[in-house]
N, CA, C and O atoms as a GROMACS GRO file, in nm:
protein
  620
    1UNK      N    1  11.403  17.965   5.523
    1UNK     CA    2  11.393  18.015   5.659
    1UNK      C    3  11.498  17.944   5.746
    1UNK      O    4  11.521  17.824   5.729
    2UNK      N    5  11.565  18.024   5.844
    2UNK     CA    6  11.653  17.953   5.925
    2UNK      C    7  11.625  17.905   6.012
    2UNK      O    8  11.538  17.955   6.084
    3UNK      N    9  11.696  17.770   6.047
    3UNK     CA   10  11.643  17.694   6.185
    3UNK      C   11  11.649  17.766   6.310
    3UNK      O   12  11.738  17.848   6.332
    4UNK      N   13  11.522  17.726   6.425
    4UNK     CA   14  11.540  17.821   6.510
    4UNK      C   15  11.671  17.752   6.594
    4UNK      O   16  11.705  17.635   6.575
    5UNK      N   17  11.750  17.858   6.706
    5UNK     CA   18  11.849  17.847   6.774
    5UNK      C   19  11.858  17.770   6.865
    5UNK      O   20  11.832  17.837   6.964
    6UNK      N   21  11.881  17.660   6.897
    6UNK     CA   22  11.843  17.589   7.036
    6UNK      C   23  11.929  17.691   7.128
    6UNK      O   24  12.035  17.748   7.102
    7UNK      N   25  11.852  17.695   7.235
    7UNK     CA   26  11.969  17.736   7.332
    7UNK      C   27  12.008  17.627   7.449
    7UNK      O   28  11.941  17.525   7.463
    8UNK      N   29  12.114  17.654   7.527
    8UNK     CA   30  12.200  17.562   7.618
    8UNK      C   31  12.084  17.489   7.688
    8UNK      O   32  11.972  17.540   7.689
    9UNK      N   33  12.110  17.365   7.748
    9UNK     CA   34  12.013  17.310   7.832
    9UNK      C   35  12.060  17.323   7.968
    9UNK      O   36  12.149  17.239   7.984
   10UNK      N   37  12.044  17.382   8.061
   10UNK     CA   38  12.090  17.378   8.229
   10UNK      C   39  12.057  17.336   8.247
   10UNK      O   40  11.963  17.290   8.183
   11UNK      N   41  12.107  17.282   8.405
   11UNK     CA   42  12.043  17.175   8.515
   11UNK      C   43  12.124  17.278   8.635
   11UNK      O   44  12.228  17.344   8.625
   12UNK      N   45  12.035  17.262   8.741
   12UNK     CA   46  12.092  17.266   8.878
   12UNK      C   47  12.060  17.219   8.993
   12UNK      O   48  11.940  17.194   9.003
   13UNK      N   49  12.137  17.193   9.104
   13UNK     CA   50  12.095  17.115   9.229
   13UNK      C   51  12.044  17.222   9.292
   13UNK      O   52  12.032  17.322   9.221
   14UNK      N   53  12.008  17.232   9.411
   14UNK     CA   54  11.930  17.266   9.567
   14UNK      C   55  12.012  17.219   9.679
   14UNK      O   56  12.004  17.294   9.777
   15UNK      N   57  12.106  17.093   9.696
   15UNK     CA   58  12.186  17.108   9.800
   15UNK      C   59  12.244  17.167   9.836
   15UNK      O   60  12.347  17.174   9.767
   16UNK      N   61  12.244  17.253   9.954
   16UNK     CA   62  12.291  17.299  10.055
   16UNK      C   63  12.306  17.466   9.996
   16UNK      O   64  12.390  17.545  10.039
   17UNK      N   65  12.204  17.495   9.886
   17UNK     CA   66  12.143  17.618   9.896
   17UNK      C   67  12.034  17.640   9.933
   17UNK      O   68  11.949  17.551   9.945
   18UNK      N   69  12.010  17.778   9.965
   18UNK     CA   70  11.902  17.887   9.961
   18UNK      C   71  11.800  17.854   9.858
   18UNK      O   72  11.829  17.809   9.748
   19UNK      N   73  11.689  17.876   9.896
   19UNK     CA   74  11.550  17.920   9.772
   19UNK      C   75  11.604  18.035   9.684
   19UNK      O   76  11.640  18.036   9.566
   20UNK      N   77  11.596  18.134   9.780
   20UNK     CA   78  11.674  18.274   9.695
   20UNK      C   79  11.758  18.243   9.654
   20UNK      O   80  11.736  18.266   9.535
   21UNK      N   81  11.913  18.174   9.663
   21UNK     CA   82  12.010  18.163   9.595
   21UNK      C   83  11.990  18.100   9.413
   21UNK      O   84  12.028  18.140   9.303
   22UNK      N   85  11.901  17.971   9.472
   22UNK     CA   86  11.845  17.920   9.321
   22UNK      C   87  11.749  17.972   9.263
   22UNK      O   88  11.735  17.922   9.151
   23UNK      N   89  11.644  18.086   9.296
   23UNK     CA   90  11.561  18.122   9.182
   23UNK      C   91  11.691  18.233   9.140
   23UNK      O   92  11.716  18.222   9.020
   24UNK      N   93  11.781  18.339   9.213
   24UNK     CA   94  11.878  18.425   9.150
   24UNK      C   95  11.953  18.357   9.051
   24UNK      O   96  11.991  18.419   8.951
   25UNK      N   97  11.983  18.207   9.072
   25UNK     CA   98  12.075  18.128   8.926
   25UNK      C   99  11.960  18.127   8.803
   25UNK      O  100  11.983  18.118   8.682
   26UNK      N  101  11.843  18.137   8.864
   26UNK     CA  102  11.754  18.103   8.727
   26UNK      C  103  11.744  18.256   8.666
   26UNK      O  104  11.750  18.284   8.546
   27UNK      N  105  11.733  18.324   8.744
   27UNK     CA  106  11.694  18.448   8.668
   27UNK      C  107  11.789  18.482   8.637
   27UNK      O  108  11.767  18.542   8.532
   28UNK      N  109  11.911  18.486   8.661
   28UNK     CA  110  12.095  18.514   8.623
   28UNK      C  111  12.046  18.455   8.480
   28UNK      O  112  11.985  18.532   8.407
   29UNK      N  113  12.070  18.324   8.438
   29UNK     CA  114  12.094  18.272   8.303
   29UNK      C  115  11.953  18.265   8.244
   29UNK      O  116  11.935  18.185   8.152
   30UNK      N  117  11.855  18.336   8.286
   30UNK     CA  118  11.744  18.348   8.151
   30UNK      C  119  11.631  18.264   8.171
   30UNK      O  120  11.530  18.274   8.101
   31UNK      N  121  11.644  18.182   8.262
   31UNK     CA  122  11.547  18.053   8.251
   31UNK      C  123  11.370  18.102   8.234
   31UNK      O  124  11.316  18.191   8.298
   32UNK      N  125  11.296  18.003   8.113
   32UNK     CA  126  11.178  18.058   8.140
   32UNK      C  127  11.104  17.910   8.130
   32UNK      O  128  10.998  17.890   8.070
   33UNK      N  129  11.170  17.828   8.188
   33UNK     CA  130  11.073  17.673   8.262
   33UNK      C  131  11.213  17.617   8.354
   33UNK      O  132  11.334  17.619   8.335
   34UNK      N  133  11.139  17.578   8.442
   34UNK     CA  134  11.189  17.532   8.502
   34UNK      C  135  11.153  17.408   8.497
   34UNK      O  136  11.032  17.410   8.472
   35UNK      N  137  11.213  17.231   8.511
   35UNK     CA  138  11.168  17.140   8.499
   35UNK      C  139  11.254  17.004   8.608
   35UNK      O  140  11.360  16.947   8.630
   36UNK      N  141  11.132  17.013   8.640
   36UNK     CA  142  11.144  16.942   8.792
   36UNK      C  143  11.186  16.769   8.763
   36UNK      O  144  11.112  16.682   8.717
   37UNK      N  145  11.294  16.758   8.796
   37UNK     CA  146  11.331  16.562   8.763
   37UNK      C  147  11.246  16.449   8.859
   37UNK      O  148  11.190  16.343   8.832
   38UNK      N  149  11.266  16.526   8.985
   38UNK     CA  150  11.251  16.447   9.073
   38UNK      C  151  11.184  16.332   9.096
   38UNK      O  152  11.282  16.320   9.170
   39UNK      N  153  11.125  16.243   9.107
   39UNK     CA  154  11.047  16.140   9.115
   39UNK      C  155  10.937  16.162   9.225
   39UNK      O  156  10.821  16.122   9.218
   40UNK      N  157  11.014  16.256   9.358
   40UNK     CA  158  10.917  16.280   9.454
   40UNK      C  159  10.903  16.454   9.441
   40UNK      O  160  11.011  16.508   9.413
   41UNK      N  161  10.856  16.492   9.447
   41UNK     CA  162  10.864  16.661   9.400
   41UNK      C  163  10.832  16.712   9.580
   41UNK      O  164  10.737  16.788   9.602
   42UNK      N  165  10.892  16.678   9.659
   42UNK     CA  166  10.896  16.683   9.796
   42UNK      C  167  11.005  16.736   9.844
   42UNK      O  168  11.086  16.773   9.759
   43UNK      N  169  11.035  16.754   9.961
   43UNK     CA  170  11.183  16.801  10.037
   43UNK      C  171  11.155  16.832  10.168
   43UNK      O  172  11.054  16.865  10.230
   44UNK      N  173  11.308  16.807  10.201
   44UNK     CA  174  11.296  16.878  10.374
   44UNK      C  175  11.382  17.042  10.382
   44UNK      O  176  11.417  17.111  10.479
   45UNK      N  177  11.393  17.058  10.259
   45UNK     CA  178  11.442  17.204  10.257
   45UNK      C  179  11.355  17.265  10.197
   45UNK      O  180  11.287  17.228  10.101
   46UNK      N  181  11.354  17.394  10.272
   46UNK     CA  182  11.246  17.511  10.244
   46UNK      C  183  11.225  17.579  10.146
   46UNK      O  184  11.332  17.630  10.112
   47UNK      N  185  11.142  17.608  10.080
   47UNK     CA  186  11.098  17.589   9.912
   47UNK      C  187  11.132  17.512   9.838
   47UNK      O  188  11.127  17.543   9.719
   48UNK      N  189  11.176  17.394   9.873
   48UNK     CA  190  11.183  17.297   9.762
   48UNK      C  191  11.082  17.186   9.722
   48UNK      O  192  11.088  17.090   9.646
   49UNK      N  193  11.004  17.229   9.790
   49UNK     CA  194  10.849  17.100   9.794
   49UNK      C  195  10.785  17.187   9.667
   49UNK      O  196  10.819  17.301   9.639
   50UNK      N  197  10.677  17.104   9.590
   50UNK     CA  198  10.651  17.153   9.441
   50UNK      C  199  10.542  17.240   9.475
   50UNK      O  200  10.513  17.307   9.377
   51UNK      N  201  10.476  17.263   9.567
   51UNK     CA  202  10.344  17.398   9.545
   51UNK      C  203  10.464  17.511   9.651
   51UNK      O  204  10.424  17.625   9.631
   52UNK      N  205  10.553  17.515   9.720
   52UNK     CA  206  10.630  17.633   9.766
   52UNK      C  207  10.679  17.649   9.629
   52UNK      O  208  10.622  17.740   9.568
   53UNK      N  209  10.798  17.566   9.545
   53UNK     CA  210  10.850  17.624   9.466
   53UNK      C  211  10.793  17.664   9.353
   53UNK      O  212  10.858  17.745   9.287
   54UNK      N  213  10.674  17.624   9.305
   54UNK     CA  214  10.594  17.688   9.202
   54UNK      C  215  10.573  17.840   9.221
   54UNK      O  216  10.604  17.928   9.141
   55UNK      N  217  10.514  17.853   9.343
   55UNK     CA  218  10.504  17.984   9.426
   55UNK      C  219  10.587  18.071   9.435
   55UNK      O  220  10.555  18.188   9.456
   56UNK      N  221  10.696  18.038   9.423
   56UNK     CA  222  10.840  18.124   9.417
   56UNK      C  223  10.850  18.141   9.283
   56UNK      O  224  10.900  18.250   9.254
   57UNK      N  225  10.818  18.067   9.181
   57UNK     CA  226  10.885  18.081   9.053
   57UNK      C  227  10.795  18.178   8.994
   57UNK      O  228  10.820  18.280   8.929
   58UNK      N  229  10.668  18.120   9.034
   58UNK     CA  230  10.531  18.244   8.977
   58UNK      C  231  10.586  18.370   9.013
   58UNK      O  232  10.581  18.455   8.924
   59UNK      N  233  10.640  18.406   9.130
   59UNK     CA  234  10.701  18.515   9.159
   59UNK      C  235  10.767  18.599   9.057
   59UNK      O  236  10.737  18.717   9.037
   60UNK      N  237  10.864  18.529   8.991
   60UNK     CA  238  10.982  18.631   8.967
   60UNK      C  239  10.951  18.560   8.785
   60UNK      O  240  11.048  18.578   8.711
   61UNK      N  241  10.846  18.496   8.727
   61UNK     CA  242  10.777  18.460   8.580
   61UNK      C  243  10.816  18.318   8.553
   61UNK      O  244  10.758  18.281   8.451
   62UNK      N  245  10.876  18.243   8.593
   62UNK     CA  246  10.931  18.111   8.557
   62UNK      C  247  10.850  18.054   8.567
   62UNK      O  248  10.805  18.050   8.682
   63UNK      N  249  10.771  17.964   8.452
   63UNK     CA  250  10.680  17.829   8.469
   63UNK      C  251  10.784  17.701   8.530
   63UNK      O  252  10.903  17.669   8.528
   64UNK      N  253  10.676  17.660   8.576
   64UNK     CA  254  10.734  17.510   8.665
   64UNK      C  255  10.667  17.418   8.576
   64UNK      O  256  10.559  17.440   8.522
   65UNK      N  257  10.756  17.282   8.562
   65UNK     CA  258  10.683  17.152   8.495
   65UNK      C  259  10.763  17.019   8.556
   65UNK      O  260  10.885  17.001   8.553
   66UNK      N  261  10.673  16.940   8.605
   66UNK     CA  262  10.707  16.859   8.727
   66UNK      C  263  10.730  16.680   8.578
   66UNK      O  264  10.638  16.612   8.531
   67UNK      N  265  10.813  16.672   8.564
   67UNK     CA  266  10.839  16.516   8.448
   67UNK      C  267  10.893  16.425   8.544
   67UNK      O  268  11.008  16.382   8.541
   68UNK      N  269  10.804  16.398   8.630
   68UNK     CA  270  10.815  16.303   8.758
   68UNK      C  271  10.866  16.174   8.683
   68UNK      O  272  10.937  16.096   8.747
   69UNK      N  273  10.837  16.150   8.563
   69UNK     CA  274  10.922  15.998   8.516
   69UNK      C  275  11.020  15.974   8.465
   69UNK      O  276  11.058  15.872   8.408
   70UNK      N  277  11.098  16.131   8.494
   70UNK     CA  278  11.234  16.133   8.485
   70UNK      C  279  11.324  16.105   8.547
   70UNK      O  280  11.442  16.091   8.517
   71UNK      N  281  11.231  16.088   8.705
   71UNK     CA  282  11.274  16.054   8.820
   71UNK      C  283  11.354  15.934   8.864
   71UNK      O  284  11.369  15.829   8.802
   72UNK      N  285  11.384  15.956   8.939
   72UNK     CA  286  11.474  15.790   8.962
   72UNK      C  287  11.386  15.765   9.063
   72UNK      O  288  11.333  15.837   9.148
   73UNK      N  289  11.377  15.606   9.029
   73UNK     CA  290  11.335  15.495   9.118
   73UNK      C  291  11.362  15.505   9.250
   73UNK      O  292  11.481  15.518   9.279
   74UNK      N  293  11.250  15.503   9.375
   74UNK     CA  294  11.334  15.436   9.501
   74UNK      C  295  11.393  15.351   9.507
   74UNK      O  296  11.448  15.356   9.617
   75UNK      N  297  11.426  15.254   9.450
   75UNK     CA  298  11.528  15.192   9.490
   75UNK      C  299  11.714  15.258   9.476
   75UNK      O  300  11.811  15.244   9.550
   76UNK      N  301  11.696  15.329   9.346
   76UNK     CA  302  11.788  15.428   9.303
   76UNK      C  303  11.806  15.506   9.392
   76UNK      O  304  11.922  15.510   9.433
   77UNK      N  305  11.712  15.591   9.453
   77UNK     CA  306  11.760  15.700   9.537
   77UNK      C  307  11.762  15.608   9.676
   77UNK      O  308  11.819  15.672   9.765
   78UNK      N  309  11.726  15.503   9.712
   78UNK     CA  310  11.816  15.434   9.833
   78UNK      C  311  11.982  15.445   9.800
   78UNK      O  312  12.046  15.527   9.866
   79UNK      N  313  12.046  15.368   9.706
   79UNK     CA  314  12.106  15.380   9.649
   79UNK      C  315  12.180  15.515   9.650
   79UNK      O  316  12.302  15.502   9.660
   80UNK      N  317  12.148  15.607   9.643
   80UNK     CA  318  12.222  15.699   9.595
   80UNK      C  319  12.271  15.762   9.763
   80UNK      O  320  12.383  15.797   9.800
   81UNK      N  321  12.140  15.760   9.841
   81UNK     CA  322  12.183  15.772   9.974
   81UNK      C  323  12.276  15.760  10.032
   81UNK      O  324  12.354  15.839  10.085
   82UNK      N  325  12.268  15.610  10.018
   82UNK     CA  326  12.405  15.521  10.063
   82UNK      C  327  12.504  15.508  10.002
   82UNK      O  328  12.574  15.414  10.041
   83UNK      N  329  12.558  15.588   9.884
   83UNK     CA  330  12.660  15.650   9.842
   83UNK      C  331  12.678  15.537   9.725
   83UNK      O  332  12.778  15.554   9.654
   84UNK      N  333  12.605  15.439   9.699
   84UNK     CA  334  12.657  15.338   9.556
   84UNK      C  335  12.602  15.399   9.490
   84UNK      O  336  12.480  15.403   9.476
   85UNK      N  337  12.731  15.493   9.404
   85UNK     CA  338  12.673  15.529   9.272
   85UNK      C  339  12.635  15.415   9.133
   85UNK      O  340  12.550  15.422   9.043
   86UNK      N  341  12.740  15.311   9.167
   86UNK     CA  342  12.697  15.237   9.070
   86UNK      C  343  12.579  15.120   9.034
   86UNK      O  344  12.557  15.045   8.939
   87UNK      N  345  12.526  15.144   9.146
   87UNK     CA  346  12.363  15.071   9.200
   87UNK      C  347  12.275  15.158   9.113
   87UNK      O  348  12.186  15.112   9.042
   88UNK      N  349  12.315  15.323   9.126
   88UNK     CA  350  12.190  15.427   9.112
   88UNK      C  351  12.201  15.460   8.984
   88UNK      O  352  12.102  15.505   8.926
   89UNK      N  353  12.315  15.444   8.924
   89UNK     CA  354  12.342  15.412   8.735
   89UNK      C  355  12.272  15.308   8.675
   89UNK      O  356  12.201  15.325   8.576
   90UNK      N  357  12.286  15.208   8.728
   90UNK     CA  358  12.238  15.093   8.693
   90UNK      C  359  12.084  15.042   8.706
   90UNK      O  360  12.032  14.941   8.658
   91UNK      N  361  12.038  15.127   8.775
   91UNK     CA  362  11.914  15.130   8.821
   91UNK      C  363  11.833  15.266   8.722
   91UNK      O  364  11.719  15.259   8.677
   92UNK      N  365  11.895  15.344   8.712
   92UNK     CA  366  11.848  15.463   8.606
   92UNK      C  367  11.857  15.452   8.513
   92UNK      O  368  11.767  15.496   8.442
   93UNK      N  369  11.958  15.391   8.460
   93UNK     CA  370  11.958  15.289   8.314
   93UNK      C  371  11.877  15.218   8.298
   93UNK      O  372  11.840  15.185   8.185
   94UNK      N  373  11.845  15.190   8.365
   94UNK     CA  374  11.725  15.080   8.339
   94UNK      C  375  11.607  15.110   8.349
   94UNK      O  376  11.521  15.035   8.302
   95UNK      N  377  11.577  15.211   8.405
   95UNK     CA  378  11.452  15.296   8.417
   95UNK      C  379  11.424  15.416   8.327
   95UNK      O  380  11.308  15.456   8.317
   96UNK      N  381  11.539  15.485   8.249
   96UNK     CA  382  11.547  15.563   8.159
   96UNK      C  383  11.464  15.462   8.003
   96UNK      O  384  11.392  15.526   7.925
   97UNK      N  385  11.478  15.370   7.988
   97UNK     CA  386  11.469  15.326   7.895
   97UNK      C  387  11.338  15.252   7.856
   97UNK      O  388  11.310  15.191   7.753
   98UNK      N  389  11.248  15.282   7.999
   98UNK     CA  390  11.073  15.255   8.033
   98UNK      C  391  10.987  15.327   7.910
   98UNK      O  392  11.029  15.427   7.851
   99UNK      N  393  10.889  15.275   7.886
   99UNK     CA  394  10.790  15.408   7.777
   99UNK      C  395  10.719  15.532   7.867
   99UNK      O  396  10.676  15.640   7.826
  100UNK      N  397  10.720  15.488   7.979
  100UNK     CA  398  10.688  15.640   8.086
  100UNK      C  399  10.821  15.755   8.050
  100UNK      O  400  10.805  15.869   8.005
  101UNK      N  401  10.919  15.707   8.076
  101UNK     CA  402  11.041  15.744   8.093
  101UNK      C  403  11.051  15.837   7.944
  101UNK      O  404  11.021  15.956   7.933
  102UNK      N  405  11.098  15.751   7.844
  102UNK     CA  406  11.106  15.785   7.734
  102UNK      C  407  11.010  15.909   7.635
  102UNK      O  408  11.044  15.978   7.539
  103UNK      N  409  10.853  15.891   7.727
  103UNK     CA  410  10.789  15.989   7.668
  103UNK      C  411  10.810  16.116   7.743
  103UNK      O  412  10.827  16.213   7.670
  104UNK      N  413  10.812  16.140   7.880
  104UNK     CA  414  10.876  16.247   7.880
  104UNK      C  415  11.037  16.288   7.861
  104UNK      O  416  11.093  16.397   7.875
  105UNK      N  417  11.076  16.194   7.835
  105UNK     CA  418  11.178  16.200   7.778
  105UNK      C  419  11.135  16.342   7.644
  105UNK      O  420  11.156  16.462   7.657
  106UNK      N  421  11.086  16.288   7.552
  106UNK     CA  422  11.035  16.329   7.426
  106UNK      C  423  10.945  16.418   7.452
  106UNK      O  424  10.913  16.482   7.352
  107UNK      N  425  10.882  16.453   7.565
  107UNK     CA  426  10.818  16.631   7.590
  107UNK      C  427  10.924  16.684   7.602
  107UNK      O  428  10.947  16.770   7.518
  108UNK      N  429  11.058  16.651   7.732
  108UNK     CA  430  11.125  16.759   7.736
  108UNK      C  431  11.192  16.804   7.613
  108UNK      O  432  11.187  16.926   7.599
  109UNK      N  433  11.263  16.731   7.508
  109UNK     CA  434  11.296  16.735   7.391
  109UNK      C  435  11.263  16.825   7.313
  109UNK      O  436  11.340  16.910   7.268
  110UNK      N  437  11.104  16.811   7.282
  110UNK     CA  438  11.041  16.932   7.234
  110UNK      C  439  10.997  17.031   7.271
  110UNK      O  440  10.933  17.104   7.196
  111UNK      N  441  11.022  17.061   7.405
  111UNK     CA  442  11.054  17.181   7.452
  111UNK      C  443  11.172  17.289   7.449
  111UNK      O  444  11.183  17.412   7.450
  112UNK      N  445  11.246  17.187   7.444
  112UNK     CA  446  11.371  17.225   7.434
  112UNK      C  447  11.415  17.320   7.277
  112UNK      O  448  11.464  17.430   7.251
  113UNK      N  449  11.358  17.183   7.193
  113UNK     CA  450  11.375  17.242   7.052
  113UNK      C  451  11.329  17.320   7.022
  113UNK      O  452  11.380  17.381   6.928
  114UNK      N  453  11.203  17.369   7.081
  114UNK     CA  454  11.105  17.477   7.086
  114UNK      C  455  11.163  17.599   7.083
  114UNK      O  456  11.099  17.691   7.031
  115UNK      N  457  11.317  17.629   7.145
  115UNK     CA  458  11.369  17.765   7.146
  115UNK      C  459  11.340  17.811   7.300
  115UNK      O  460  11.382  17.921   7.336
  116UNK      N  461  11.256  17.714   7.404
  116UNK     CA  462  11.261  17.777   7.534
  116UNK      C  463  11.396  17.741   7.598
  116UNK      O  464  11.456  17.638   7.569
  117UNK      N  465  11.446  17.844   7.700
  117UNK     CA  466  11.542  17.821   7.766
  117UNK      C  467  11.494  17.749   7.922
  117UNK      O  468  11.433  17.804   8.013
  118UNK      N  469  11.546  17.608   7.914
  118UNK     CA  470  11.527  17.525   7.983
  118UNK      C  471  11.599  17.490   8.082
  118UNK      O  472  11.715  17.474   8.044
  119UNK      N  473  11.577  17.455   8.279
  119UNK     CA  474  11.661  17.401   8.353
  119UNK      C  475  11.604  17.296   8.402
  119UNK      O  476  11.484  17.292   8.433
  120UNK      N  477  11.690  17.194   8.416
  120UNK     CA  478  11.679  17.027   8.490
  120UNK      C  479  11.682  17.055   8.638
  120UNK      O  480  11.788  17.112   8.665
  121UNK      N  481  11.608  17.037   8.741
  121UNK     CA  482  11.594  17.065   8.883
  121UNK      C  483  11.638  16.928   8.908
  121UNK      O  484  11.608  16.838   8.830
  122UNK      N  485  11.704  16.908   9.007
  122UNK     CA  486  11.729  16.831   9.124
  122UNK      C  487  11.753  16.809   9.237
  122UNK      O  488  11.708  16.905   9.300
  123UNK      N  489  11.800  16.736   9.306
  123UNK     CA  490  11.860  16.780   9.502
  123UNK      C  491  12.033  16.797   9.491
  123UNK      O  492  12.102  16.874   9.557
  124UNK      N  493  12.076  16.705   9.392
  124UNK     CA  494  12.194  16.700   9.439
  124UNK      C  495  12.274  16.827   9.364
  124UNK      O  496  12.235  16.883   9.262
  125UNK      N  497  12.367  16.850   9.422
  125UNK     CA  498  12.474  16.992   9.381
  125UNK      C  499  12.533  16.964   9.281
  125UNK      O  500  12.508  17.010   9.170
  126UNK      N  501  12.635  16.867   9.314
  126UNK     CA  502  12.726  16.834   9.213
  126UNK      C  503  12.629  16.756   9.078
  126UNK      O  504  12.540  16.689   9.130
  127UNK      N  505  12.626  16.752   8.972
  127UNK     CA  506  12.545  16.748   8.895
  127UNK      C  507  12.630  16.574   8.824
  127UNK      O  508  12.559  16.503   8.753
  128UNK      N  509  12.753  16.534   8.851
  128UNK     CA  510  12.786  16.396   8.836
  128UNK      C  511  12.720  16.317   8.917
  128UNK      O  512  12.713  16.201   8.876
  129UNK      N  513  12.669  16.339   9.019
  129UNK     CA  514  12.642  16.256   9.090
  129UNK      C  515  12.510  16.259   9.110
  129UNK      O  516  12.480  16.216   9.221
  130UNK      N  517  12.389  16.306   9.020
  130UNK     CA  518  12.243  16.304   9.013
  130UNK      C  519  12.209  16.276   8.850
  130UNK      O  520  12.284  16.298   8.754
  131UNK      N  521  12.086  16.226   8.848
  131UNK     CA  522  12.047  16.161   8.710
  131UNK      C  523  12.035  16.258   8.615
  131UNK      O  524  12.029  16.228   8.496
  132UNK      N  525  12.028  16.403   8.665
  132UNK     CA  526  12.026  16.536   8.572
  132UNK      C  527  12.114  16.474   8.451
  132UNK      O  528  12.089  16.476   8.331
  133UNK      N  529  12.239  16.413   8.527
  133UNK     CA  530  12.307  16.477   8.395
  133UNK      C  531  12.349  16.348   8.306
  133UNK      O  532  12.438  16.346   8.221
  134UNK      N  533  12.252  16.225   8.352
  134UNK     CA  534  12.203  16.144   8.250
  134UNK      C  535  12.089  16.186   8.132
  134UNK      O  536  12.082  16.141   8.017
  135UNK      N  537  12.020  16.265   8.184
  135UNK     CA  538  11.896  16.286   8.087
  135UNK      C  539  11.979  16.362   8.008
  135UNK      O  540  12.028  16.312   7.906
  136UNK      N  541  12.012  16.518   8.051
  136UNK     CA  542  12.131  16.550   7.949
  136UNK      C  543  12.197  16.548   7.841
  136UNK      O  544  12.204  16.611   7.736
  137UNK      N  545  12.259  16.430   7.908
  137UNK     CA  546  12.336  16.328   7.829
  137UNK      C  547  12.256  16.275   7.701
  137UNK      O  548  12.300  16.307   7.591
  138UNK      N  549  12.140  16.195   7.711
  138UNK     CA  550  12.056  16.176   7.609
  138UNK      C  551  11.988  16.265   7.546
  138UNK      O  552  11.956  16.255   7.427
  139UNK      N  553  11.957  16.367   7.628
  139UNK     CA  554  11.936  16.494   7.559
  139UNK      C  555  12.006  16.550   7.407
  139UNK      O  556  11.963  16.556   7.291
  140UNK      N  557  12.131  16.586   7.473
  140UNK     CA  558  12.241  16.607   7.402
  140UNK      C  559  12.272  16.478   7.292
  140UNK      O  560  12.295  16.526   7.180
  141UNK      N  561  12.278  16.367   7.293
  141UNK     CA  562  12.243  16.267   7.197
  141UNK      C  563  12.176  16.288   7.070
  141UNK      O  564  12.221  16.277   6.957
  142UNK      N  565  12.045  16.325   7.114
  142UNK     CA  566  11.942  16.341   7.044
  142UNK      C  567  11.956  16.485   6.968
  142UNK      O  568  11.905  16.491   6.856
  143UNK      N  569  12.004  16.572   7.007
  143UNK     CA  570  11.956  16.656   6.943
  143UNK      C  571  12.113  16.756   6.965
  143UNK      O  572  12.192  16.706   7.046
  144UNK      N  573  12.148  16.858   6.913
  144UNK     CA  574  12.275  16.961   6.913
  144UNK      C  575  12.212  17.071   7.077
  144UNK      O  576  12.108  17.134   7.089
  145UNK      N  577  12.335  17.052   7.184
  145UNK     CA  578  12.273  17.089   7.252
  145UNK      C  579  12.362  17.126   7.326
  145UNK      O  580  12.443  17.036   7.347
  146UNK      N  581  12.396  17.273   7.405
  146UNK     CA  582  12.503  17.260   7.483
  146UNK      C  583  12.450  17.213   7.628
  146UNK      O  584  12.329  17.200   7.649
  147UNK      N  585  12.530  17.193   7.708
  147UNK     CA  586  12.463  17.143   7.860
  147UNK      C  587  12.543  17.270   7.970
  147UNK      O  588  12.662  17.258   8.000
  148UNK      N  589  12.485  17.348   8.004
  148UNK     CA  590  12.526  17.379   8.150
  148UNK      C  591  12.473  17.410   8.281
  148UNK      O  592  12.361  17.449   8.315
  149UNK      N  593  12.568  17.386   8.340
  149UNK     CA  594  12.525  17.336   8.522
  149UNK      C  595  12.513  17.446   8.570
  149UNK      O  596  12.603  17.525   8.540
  150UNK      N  597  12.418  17.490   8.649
  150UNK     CA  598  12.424  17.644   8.723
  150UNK      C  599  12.452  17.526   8.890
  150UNK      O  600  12.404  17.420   8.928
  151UNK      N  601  12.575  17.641   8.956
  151UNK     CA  602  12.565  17.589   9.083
  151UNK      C  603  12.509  17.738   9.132
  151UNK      O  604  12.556  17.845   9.093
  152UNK      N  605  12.413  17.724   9.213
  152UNK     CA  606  12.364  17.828   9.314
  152UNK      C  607  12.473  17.852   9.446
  152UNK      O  608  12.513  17.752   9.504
  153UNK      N  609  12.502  17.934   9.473
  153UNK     CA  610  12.644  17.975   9.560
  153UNK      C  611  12.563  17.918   9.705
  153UNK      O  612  12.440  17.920   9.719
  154UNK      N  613  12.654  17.870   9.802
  154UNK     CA  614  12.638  17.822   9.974
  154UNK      C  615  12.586  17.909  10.032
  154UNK      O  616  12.609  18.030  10.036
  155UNK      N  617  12.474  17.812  10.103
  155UNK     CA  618  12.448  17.941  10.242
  155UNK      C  619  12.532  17.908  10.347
  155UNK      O  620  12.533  17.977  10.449
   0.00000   0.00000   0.00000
């Protein structure tokens, strides 16, 4: 029997888009989970708090799954605020490598391998400059995996 296909792993940000703009990137490339990084599953942009955006996703069939210990540390996202990226590396490195961390680490994994088509949620746009595309990264480590970034177009 042949192995099943992994497919690509996405990630995308929410800065300085639309709700509509990002559930249209999810439904554009297929997505059928969506998976929330964040540490705080909160926001000051509109549908991005975790019972609005569940609500949106139920909408249009996308399950939501919130791996809050994928999240970066407050001290990290102080850090990232204030623009030291290399505080918020160093700080996610070090928090990536927790047994909280690591086990969902190892759900998303097997989800992944599972054959579902999977996206990494975050705030930030550019996807270098958020922990998305550290997990990714280990993602892709672990297992044969392509990685791509959906940017949701500007409002």
């Amino acid at each position: 029997m042949a192995a099943k296909k992994i497919p690509p792993l996405f990630t995308i940000g929410y800065a300085k888009a639309k709700s509509a703009a990002v559930l249209g990137e999810l439904k554009r490339a297929k997505i059928k989970l969506l998976v929330d990084t964040r540490a705080v599953a909160a926001s000051r942009r509109p549908g991005f708090s975790k019972r609005q955006l569940t609500a949106s996703l139920d909408e249009i069939g996308i399950p939501y799954l919130h791996l809050q210990k994928l999240g970066t540390p407050a001290e990290g996202r102080q850090a990232a605020r204030s623009g030291d990226l290399d505080t918020l590396w160093r700080i996610y490195d070090k928090h990536i490598k927790t047994s909280e961390a690591q086990t969902a680490l190892g759900e998303l994994i097997a989800l992944i391998k599972s054959g579902i088509r999977v996206c990494l949620l975050c705030y930030e746009r550019d996807p270098n400059e958020c922990h998305r595309s550290r997990i990714a990264a280990l993602v892709k480590k672990r297992i044969r995996v392509k990685v791509e970034d959906l940017i949701p177009p500007l409002f």
